[in-house]
C-alpha positions as CSV (number, residue, x, y, z in Angstrom):
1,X,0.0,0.0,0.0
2,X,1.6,3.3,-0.9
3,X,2.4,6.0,1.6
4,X,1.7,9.7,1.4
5,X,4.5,12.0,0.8
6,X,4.6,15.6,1.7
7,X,7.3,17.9,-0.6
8,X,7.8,21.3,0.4
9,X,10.1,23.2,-2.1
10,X,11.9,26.2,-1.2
11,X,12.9,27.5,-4.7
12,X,11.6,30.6,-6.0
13,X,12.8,29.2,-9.6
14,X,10.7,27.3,-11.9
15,X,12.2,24.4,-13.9
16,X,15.5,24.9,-12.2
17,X,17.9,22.7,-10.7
18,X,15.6,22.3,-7.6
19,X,12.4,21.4,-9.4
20,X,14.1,19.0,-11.8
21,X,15.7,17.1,-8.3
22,X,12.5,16.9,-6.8
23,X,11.1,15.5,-10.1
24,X,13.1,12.9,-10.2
25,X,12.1,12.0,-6.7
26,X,9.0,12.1,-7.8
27,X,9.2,9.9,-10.5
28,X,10.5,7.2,-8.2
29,X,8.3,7.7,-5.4
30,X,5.3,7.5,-7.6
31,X,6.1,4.6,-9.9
32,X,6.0,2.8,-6.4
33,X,2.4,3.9,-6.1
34,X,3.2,6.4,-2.9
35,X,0.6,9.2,-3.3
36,X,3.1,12.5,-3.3
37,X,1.9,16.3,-2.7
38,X,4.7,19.1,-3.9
39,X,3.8,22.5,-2.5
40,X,6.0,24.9,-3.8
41,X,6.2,27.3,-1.4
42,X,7.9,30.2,-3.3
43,X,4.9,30.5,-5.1
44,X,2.2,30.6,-2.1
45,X,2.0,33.2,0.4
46,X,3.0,31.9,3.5
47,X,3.5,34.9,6.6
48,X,6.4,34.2,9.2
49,X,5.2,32.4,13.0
50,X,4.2,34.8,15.2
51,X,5.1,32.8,18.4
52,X,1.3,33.7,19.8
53,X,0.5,30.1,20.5
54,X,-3.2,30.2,19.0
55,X,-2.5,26.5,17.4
56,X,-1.7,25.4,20.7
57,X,-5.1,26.3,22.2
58,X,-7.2,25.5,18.6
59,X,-5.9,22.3,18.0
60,X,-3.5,23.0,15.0
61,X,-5.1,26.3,13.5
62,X,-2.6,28.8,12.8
63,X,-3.9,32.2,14.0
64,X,-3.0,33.7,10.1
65,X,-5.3,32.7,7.2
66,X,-2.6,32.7,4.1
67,X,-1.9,29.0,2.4
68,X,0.2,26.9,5.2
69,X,-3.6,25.9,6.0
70,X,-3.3,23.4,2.8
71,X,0.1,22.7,3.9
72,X,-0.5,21.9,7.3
73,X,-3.6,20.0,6.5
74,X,-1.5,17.6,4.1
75,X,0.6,17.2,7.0
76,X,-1.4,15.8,8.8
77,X,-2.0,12.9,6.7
78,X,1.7,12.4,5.6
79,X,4.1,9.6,6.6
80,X,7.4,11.1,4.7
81,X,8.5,14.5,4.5
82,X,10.9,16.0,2.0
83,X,12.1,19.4,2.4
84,X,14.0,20.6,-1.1
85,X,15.8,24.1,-1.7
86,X,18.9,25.4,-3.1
87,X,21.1,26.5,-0.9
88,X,21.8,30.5,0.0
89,X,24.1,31.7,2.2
90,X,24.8,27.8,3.8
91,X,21.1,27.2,4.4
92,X,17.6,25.9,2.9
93,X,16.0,29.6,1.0
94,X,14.3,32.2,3.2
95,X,10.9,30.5,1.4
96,X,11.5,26.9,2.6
97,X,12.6,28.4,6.2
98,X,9.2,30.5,6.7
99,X,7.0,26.7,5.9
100,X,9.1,24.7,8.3
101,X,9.0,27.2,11.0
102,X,4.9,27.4,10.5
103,X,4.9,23.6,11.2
104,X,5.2,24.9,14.7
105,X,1.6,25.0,14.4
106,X,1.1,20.7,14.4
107,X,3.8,20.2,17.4
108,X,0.9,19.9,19.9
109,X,-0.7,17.4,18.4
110,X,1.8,16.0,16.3
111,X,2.5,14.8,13.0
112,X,2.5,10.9,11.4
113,X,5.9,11.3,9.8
114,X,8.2,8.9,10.8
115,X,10.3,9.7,7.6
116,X,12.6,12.8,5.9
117,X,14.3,13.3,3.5
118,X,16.5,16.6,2.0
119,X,17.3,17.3,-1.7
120,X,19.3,20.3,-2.2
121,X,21.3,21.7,-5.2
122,X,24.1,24.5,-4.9
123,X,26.5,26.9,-7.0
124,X,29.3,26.1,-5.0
125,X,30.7,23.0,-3.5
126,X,28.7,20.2,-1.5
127,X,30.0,21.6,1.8
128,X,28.5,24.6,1.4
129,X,24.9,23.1,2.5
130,X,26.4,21.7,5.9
131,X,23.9,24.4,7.2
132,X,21.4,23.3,5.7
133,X,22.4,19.2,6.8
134,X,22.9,20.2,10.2
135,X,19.3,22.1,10.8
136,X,17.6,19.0,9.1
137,X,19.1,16.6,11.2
138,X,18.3,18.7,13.7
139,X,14.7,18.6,13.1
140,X,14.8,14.7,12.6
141,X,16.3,14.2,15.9
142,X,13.6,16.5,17.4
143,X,10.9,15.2,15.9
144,X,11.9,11.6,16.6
145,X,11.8,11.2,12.6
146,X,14.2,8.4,10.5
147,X,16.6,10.3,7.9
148,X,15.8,8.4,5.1
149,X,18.3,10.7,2.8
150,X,20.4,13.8,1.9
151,X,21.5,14.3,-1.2
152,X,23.5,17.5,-2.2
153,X,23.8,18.3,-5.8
154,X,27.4,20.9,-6.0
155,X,28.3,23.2,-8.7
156,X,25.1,24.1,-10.8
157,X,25.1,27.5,-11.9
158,X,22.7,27.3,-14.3
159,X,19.1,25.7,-14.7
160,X,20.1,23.3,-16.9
161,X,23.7,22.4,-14.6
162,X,21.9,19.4,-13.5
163,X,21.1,17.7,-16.8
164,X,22.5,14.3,-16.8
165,X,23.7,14.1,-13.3
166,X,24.0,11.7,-11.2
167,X,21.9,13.2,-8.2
168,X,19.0,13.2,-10.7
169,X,19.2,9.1,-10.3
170,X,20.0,8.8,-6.7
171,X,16.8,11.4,-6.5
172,X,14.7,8.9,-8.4
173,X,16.2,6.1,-6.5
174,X,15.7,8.0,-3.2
175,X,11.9,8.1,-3.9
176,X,11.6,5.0,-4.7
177,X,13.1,3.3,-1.5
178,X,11.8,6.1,0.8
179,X,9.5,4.2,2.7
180,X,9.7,1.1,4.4
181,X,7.1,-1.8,3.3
């Protein structure tokens, strides 16, 4: 029986090196028959966490009525999460970093992921997404969640950069094995 996976992409470029990493995951998760959801969140309007603590007190409903609300409600129902970006200044893009920290708004009640995953491509070299690495692996740990998979794609300046490399397969190898049966 498939598994629902939750995307949330982080680049504010379409058909870049980003989208075509998550597209190969997608490709393998789905040829597995895992039902997969891609929100990408450059395009939605998503406001910061205010810290007021209204999801705490309505069960999950964030206080700000923007398009988290679809987000958060596919969250709900996920099992894997994948977090995708290209990396600026050593981190995950301002866009991907306002989603995650709106997630706050499920830590009462919690979440059924038990999986993540992070896909990230870069200008410069691999290394330069070890802030990125270390705040995922941060969340996993927090969240109690498996890391089912990093992968860093180094040195793509331009959208097409990625064409024919090998983080395109491992991507669409990724999907395909990030479950468990």
């Amino acid at each position: 029986m498939g598994k629902n996976i939750v995307i949330l992409s982080g680049s504010p470029r379409k058909n870049a090196t980003t989208d075509r990493l998550v597209a190969a995951f997608v490709e393998g998760a789905e040829s597995q028959g895992h039902a997969v959801s891609c929100f990408r969140v450059a395009d939605m309007k998503i406001g910061g966490c205010k810290a007021c603590r209204h999801c705490f007190e309505e069960q999950g409903v964030c206080v700000q009525q923007d398009d988290m609300s679809s987000i958060l409600q596919e969250l709900r129902k996920a099992d894997v999460l994948v977090f995708a970006s290209p990396i600026y200044y050593f981190s995950v893009s301002a866009q991907l970093k306002l989603a995650i920290d709106r997630t706050y708004a499920l830590l009462k009640e919690g979440m059924p992921i038990k999986r993540a995953a992070l896909l990230a491509t870069c200008g410069d070299e691999a290394e330069a997404a070890a802030g990125a690495v270390s705040t995922f692996r941060l969340i996993c740990k927090y969240m109690n969640w498996e890391e089912a998979g990093i992968i860093i794609a180094p040195g793509l300046y331009n959208p097409n950069d990625i064409e024919g490399r090998e983080e395109l397969e491992q991507a669409k190898k990724l999907g395909q094995n990030i479950v468990w049966s």
